[in-house]
PAMI-682743 format. One record per residue (C-alpha): residue in one letter; x, y, z. Coordinates in nm, 3 decimals. Example, Ala and Ser with C-alpha at 12.3 -4.5 7.8 and 13.67 -1.06 7.14 Angstrom:
REM PAMI-682743
PT/a/1.230/-0.450/0.780
PT/s/1.367/-0.106/0.714
END
This chain:
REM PAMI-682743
PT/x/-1.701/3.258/1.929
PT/x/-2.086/3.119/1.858
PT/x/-2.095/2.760/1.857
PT/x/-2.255/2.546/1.600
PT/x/-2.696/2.621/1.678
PT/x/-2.855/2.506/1.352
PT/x/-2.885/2.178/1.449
PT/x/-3.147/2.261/1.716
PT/x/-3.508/2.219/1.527
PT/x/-3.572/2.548/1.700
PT/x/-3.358/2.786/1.586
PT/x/-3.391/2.609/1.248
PT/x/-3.728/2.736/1.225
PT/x/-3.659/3.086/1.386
PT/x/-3.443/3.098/1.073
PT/x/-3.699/2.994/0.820
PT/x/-4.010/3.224/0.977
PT/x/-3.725/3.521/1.004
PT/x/-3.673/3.515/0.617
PT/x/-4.029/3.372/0.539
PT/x/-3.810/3.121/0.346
PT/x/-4.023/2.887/0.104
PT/x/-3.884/2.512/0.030
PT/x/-3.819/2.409/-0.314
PT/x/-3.937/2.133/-0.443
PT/x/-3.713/2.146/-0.743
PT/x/-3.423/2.165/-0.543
PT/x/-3.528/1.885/-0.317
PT/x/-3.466/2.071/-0.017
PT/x/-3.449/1.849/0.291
PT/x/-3.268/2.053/0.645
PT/x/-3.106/1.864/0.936
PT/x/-3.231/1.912/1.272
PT/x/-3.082/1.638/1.457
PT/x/-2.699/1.730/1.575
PT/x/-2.599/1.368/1.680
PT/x/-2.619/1.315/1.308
PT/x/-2.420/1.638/1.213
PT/x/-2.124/1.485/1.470
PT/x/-2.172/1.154/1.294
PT/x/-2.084/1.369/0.926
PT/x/-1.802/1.571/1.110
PT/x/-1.599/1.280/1.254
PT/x/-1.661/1.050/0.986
PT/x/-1.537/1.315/0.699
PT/x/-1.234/1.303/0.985
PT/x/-1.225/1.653/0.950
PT/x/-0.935/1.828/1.089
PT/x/-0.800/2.205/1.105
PT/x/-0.522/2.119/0.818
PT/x/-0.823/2.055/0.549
PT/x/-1.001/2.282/0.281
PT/x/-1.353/2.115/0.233
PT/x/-1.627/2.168/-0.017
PT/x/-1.961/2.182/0.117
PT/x/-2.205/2.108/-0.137
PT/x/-2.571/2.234/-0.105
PT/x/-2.534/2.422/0.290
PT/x/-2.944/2.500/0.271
PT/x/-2.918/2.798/0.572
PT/x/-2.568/2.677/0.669
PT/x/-2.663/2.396/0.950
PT/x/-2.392/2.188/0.843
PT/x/-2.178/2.441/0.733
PT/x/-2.160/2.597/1.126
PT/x/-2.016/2.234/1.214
PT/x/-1.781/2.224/0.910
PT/x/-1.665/2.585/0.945
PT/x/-1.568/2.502/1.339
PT/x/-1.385/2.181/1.258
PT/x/-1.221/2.234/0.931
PT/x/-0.916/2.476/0.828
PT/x/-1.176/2.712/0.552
PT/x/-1.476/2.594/0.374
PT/x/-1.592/2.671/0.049
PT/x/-1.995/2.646/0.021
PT/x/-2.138/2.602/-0.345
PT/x/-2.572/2.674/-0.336
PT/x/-2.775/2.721/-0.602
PT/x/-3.062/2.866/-0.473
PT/x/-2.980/3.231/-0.428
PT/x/-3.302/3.302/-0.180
PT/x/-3.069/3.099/0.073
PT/x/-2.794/3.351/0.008
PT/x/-2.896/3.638/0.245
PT/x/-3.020/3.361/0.509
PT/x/-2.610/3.184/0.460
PT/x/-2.445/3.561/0.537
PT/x/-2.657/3.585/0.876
PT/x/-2.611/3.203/0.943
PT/x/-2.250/3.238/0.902
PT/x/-2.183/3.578/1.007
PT/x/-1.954/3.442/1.303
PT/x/-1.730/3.239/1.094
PT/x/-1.471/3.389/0.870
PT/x/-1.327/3.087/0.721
PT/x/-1.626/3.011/0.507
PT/x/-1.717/3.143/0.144
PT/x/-2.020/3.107/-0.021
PT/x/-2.022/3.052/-0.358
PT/x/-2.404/3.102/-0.540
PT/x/-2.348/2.876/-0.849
PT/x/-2.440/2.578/-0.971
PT/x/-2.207/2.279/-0.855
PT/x/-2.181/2.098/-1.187
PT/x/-2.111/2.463/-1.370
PT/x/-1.804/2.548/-1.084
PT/x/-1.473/2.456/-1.175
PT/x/-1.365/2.251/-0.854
PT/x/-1.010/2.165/-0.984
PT/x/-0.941/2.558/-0.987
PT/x/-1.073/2.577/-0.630
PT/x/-0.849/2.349/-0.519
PT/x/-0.574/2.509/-0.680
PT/x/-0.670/2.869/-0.486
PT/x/-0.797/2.738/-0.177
PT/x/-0.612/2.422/-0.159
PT/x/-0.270/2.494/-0.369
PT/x/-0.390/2.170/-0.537
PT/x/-0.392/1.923/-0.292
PT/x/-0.663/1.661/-0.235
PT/x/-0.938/1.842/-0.092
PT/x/-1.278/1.649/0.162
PT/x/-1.622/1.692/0.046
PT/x/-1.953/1.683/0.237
PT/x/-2.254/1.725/0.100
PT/x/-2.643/1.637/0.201
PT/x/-2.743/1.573/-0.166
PT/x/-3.121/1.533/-0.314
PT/x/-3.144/1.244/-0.515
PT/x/-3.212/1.423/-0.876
PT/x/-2.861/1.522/-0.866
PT/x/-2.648/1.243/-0.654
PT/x/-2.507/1.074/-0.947
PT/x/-2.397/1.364/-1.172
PT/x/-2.220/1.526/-0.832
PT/x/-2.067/1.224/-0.760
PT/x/-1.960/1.107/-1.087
PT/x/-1.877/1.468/-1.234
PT/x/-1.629/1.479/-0.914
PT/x/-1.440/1.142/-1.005
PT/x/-1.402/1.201/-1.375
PT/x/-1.313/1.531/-1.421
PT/x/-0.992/1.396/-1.222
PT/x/-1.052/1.701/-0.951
PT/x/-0.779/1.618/-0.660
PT/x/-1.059/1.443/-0.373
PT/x/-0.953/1.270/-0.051
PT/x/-1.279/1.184/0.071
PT/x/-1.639/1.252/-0.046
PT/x/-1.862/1.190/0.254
PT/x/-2.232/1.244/0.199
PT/x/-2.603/1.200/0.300
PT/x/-2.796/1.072/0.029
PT/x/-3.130/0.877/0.010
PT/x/-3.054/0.506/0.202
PT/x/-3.130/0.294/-0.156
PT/x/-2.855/0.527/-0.333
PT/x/-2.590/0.464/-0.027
PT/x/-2.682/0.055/-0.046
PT/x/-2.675/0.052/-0.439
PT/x/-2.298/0.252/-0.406
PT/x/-2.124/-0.025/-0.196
PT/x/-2.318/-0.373/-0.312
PT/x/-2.167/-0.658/-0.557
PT/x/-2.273/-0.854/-0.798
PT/x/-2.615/-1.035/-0.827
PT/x/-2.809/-0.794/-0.603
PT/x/-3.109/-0.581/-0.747
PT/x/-2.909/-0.306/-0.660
PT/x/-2.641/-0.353/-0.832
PT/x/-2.546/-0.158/-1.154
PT/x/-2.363/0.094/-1.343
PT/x/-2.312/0.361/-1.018
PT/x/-2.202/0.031/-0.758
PT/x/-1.923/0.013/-1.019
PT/x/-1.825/0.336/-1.090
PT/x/-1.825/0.417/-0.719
PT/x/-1.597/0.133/-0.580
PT/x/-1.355/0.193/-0.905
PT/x/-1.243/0.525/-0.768
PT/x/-1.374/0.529/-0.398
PT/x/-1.384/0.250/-0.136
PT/x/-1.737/0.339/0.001
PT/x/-1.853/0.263/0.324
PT/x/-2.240/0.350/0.513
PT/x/-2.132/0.547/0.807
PT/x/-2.480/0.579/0.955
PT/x/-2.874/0.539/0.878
PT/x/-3.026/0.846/0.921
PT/x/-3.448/0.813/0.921
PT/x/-3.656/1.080/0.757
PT/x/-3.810/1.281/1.110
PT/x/-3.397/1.403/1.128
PT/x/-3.528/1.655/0.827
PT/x/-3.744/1.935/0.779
PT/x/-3.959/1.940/0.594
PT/x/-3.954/1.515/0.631
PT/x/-3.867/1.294/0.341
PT/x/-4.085/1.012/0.268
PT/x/-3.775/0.773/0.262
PT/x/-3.481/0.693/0.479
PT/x/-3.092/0.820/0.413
PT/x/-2.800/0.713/0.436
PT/x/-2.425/0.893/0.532
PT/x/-2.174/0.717/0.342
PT/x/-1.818/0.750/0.323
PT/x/-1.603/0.733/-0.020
PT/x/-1.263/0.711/0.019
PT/x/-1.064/0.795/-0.317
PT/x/-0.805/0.489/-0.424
PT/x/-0.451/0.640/-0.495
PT/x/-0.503/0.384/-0.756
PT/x/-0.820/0.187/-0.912
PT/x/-0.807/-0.163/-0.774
PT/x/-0.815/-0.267/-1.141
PT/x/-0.612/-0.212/-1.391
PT/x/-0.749/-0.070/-1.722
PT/x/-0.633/0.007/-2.084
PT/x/-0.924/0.250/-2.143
PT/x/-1.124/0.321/-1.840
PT/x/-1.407/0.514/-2.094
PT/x/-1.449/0.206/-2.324
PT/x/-1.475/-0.022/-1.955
PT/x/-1.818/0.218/-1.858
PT/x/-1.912/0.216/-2.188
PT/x/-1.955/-0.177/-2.155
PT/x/-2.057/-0.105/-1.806
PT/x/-2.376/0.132/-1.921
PT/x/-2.464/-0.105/-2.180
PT/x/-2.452/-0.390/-1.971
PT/x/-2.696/-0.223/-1.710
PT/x/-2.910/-0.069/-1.982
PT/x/-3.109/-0.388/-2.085
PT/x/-3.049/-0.571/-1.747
PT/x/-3.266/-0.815/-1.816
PT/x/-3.082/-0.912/-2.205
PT/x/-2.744/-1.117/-2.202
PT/x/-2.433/-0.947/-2.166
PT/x/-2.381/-1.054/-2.550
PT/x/-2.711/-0.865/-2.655
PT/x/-2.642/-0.556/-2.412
PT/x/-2.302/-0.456/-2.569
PT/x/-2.460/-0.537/-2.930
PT/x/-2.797/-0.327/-2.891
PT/x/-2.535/0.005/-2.733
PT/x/-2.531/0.298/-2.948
PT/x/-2.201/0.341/-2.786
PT/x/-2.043/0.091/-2.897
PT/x/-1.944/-0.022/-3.218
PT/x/-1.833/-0.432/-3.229
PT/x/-2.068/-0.678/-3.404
PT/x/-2.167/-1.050/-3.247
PT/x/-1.876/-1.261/-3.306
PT/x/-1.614/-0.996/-3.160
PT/x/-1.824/-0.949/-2.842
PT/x/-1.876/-1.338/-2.821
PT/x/-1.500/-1.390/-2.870
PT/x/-1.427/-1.150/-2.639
PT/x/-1.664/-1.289/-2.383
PT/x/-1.541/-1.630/-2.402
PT/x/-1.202/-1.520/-2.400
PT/x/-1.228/-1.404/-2.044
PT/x/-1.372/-1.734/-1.967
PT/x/-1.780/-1.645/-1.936
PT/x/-2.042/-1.853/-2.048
PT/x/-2.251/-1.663/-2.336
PT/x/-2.550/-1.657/-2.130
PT/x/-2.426/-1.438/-1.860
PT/x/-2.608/-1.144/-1.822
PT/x/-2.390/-0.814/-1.732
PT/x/-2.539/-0.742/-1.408
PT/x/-2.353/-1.102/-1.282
PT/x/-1.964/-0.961/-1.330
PT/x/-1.740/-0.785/-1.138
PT/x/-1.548/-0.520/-1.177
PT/x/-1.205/-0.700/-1.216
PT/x/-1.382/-0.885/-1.484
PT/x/-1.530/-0.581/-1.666
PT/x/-1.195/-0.467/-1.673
PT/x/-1.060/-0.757/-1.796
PT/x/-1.353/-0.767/-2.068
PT/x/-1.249/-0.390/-2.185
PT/x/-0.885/-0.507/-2.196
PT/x/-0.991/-0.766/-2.470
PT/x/-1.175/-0.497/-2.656
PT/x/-0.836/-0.267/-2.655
PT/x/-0.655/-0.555/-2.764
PT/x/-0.890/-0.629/-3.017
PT/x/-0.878/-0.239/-3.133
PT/x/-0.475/-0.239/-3.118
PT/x/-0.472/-0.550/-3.364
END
């Protein structure tokens, strides 16, 4: 059987000149070339013959070769259908792989699971462009599709802004909707001449890990990143002015200063200072509130 060859800048270009294939820039195409790094993905996805994974964006199937020789079948969602002729030759030697020409935020994962999977928790991989990294990520999480393990490359001040705390710049609304369903961790730092064409930043692989269950416990998880996106919205406003000025939300001063206080902050906190145990806590006031 052919081994994995994509990784090798050389036949990564044979490739491109063979199907005079053009980059997109709306696509924000970026290919490996560097096959320590495609090892790095494999083993820390901890791939194994037993697992179903969805690939997310193959490109001309360089990742996809290393996937489809480690994992049990793979299912490959790209939207760009000029890649689809260049995927059937790049792949022609596997026969565990499908490649689906769709749109992954239109494709209705849950169901794959179901067919491919019958339902159980299913690995992800994925070399994302930054446009799209959050909707991926959090359209995987809340649509409640059965994931084990999302492990992706993404641009390095995404991967640091998934897995910081409180107080940092890079802290905000995605650090905390990340480490409420995923424990995330940066696998390796991948620099920009590991792509072609190159990037003009670094990346980053990180690791999420999906909780069995949130490390917090909340009444209404949608009112908690409600608060959350309001909080983050006006970063620079008190937490008491961020949940007032939300279109989301619906409580007036005293409530949200009661509430507030209640969970023993000062008034003059601003939202990007809490945690996530104490957002949750903060949301629990606000159901109780509601309930009363």
């Amino acid at each position: 059987m052919t081994r994995p060859y994509l990784g090798n800048p050389k036949y990564t270009i044979e490739v491109l000149q063979k199907y005079n294939f053009a980059f997109q820039k709306r696509f924000g195409q970026n290919f490996l070339i560097d096959t320590h790094v495609l090892e790095k993905i494999i083993a820390s996805a901890e791939i194994t013959k037993d697992d179903f994974v969805l690939e997310i964006g193959p490109g001309i199937g360089t990742m996809t070769q290393y996937l489809a020789e480690a994992a049990r079948e793979v299912a490959a969602v790209e939207i760009d259908n000029t890649l689809i002729p260049i995927l059937k030759d790049t792949l022609k030697d596997w026969d565990n792989v499908t490649v689906i020409n769709d749109d992954i935020l239109k494709v209705d994962i849950r169901k794959l699971a179901l067919e491919k999977n019958k339902g159980c928790p299913i690995k992800v991989v994925a070399n994302l462009p930054y446009y799209i990294t959050t909707p991926i990520i959090m359209g995987l999480f809340e649509n409640q599709v059965p994931i084990d393990s999302i492990t992706i490359m993404v641009q390095k001040e995404v991967a640091d802004r998934m897995q910081v705390g409180p107080g940092t710049k890079d802290y905000g609304a995605l650090s905390l909707a990340v480490q409420y369903y995923a424990r995330p961790e940066i696998v390796a730092n991948v620099p920009p001449n590991c792509f072609m064409p190159r990037p003009k930043v670094g990346s980053a692989v990180i690791r999420l890990e999906r909780y069995e269950k949130p490390p917090v416990q909340v009444k209404d998880e949608k009112l908690m990143f409600c608060l959350i996106r309001a909080s983050f919205n006006q970063r620079r406003k008190t937490l008491v002015n961020g949940l007032k000025n939300s279109q989301e939300l619906s409580f007036d001063k005293e409530t949200i200063e009661k509430a507030i206080l209640a969970c023993g902050l000062p008034l003059t906190i601003r939202g990007e200072a809490l945690t996530l145990e104490q957002f949750a806590q903060l949301a629990n006031r606000f159901s109780e509130k509601q309930g009363s």
